[in-house]
N, C-alpha and C positions, 0 to 999 in steps of 0.2 A: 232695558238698555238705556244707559242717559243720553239725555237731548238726541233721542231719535224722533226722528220726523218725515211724514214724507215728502222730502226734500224735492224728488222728481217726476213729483205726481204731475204737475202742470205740462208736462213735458211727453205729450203722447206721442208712437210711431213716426207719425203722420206729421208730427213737429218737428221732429227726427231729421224726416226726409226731406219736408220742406225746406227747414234748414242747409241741408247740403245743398241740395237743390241752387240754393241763392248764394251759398260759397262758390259753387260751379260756375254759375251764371256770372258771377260779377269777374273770374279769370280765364272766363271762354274754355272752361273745362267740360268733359263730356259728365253728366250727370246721369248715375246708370249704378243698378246695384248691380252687388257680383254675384256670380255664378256659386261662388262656394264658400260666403258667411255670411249673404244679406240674411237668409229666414231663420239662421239658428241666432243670429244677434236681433233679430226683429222679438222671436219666440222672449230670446232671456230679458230682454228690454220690456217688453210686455208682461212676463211675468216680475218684475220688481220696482220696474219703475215709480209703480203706484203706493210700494210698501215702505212703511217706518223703518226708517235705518239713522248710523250714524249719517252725520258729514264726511267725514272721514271713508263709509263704504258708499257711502253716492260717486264721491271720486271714483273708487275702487270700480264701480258698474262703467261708468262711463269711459275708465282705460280701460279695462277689458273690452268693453262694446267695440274702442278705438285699432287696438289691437286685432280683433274679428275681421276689421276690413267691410262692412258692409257694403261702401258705396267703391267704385272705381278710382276716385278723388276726394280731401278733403276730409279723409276722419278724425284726423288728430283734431283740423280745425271745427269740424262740424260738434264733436263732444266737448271739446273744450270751451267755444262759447256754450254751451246750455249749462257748465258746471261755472263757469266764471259768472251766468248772469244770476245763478241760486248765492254767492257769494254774496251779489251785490244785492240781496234782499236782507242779509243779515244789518244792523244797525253797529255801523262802524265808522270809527273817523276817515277822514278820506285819505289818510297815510295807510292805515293798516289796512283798509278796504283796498288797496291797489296791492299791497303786499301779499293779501289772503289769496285774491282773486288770481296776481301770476302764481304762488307756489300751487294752487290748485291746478292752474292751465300747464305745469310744467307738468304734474304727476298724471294729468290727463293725458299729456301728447310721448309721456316717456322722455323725459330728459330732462328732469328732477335731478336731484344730485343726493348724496346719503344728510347731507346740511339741511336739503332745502325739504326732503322726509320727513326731519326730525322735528323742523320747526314749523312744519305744516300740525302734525302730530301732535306738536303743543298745543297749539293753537288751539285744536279741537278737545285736548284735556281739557284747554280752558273754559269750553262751551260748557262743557260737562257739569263742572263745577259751579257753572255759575243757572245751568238749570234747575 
C-alpha cells in the first residue's frame, strides 16, 4: 500500500481518553464514556490504531471512531485534534499545513463538503507519489 504508515500508533486508548478528558475539562463538560459505543470503539481503536495504513484511512478510523460516540461530549473534537496533530508532523509549508490539517478535521468531524473530499484525496495521491 503506498505511503502507508502507522500514522496512529503514538495515539494509545488511554491518549484517546485523556484527551477528551481535557476537551471536557476546559468547557465544564461531564467527561464519561457511554453506555453503548465506548468498548466497541475502544476494541476497533486498539485493534488499528497501531497498524500501517494510508493517511487517507487514518482519517477514515478516526471519523468512524467519532461517529461511535465514545465519550458523552467531545468526539468530533477529541478525534479531530489527534488526526490534525499526525498532519502537523508531515513536513509542509505552513500554508498548506493549515490547509491539510482543516480538510482533515472537517472529514474527521463530518462536515467536509464533496470539494473539500476531493482535495483532501489529492493531497494524499500526492504523498503517494512522492513515496
Amino acid at each position: 500500500m503506498p505511503n502507508s504508515r502507522p500514522w496512529l500508533s503514538e495515539y494509545s486508548w488511554e491518549f484517546v481518553t485523556a484527551q477528551n478528558r481535557l476537551l471536557c475539562q476546559a468547557k465544564n463538560a461531564l467527561h464519561k464514556p457511554t453506555s453503548d459505543g465506548h468498548d466497541e470503539t475502544k476494541a476497533l481503536w486498539e485493534s488499528w490504531h497501531g497498524e500501517p495504513m494510508t493517511l487517507q484511512d487514518a482519517v477514515q478510523l478516526c471519523r468512524q471512531c467519532h461517529q461511535m460516540a465514545p465519550f458523552c461530549f467531545y468526539n468530533g473534537n477529541t478525534f479531530t485534534a489527534i488526526i490534525r496533530d499526525v498532519v502537523g508532523t508531515l513536513p509542509l509549508a505552513l500554508d498548506q499545513a493549515f490547509v491539510v490539517r482543516s480538510l482533515a478535521g472537517h472529514i474527521v468531524a463530518g462536515v467536509a463538503n464533496e470539494g473539500e473530499e476531493r482535495e483532501f484525496r489529492a493531497f494524499c495521491e500526492s504523498l503517494d507519489e512522492t513515496a
